[in-house]
C-alpha positions in Angstrom: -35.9 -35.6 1.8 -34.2 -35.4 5.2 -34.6 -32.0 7.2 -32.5 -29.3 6.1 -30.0 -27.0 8.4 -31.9 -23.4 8.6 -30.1 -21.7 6.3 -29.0 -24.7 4.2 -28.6 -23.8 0.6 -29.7 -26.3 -2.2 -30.5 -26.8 -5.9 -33.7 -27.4 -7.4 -34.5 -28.5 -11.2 -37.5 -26.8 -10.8 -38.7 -23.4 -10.8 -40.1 -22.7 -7.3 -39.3 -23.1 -3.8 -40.6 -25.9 -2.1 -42.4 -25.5 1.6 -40.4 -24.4 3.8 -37.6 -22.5 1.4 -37.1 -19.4 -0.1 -35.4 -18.6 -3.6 -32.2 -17.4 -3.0 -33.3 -14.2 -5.0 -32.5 -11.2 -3.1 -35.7 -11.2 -1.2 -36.1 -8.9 1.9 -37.1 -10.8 5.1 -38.7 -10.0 8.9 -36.5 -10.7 11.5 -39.5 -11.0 13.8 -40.8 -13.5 11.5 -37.4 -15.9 10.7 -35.9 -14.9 14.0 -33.8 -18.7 13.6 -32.5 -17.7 10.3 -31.5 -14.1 10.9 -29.4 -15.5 14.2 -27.3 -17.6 11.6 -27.1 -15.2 8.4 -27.5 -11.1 9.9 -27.0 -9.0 7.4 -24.1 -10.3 5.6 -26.7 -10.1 2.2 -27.8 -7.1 3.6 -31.0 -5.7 5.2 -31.1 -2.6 7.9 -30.4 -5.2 10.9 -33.3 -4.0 12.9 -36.4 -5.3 11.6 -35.1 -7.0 7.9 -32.4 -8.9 6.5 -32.4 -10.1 2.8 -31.8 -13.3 1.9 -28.0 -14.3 -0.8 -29.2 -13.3 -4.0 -27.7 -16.1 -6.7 -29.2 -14.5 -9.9 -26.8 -14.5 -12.1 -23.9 -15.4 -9.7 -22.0 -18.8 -8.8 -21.1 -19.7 -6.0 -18.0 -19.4 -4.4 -16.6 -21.2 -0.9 -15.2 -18.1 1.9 -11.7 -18.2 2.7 -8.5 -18.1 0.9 -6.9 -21.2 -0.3 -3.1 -21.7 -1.1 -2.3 -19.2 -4.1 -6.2 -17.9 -4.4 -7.8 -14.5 -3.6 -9.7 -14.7 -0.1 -13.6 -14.1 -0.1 -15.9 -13.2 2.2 -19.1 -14.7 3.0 -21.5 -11.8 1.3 -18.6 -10.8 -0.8 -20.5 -10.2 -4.5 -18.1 -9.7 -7.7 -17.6 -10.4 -11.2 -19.6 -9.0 -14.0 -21.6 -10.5 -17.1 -20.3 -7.8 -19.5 -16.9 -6.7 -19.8 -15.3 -3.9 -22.1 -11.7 -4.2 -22.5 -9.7 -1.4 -22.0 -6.3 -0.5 -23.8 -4.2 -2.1 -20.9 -6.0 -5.3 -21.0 -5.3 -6.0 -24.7 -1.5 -8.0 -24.9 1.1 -6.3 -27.1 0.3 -6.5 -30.8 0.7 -5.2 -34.3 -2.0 -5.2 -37.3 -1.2 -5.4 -40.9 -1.0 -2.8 -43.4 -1.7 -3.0 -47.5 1.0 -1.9 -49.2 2.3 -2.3 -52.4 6.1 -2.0 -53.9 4.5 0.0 -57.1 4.7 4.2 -57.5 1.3 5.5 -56.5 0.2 6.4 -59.9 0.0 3.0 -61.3 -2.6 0.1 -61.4 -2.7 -2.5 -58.4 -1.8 0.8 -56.0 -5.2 1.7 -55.4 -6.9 0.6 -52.5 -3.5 0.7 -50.7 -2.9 3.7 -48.6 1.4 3.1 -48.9 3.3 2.5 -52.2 7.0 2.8 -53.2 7.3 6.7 -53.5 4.3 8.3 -51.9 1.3 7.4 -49.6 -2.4 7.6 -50.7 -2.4 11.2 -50.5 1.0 11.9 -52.5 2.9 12.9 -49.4 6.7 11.0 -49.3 6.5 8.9 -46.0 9.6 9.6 -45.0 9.4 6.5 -42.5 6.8 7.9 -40.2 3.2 6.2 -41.3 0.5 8.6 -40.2 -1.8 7.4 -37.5 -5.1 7.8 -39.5 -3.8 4.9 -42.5 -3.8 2.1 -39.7 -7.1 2.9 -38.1 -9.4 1.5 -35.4 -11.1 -1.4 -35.5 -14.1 -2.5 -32.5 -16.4 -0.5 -31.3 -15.4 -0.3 -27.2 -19.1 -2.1 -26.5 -18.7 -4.9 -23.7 -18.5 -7.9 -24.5 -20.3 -11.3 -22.4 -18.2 -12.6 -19.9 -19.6 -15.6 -19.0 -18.9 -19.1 -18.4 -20.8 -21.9 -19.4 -24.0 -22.2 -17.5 -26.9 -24.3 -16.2 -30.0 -22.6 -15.0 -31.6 -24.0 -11.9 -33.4 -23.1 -8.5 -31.2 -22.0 -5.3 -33.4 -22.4 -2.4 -32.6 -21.7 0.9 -34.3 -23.0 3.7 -36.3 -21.1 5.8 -37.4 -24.2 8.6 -35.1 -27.1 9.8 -32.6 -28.1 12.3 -30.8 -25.0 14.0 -27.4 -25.8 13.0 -25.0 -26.3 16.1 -21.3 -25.3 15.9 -18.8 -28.1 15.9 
């Protein structure tokens, strides 16, 4: 394997870091001990900047390249969104309608049972009138989130802790 930029980032297919690297967990790290790698990352994945910096934490993230391209958002380096559960709220559902069981019979005869609206009276032996009351359509979910994933692969992102200093340009 050739040497590795400090601060290189790369997958593993296996489940620890190998010498030298770190797994891109999170982790807090000495500054006085990775002096090298602090100069290049700081605190942009946080730590107090004094005597510890932590390390980009890719549980459960993807990666995503900084900047802005033509027509996309623009991300930071650090910048952490998303979310692996989701629950929808009223505004984020499109425009819709939802059936109703009706039948064209009086409500006192068979085949009108189960159907909260027949010919001349509702369930309840109330004329509609043309105004359905709210509680004969009803709710359906349950407002839990839902996963909001996409398709994955689990592996190992390792950062490297020892290497060649990177140079600019």
């Amino acid at each position: 394997m050739s040497q590795p930029f400090i601060g290189e980032i790369r997958m593993f297919g296996f489940d620890f870091p190998p010498r030298g690297w770190a797994l891109c967990n999170g982790q807090t790290l000495s500054i006085a001990q990775n002096a090298a790698l602090f100069s290049i990352l700081g605190t942009t994945y946080g730590g107090n900047g004094t005597t510890t910096f932590q390390l980009p934490n890719m549980q459960s993230r993807i990666p995503y390249n900084w900047g802005q391209g033509p027509g996309l958002s623009n991300y930071s380096l650090g910048q952490v969104g998303g979310e692996e559960n989701h629950t929808l709220l009223t505004s984020e559902i499109p425009l819709h309608n939802h059936l109703v069981n009706a039948v064209n019979a009086a409500s006192n005869v068979p085949g009108a049972a189960g159907n909260k609206w027949c010919q001349n009276n509702n369930a309840y032996g109330t004329p509609l009138n043309g105004v359905v009351p709210a509680s004969d359509i009803g709710f359906t979910g349950g407002s839990q989130p839902h996963a909001n994933l996409a398709p994955y692969l689990v592996v190992s992102f390792c950062i490297a802790l020892v290497g060649t200093f990177p140079s600019r340009n």
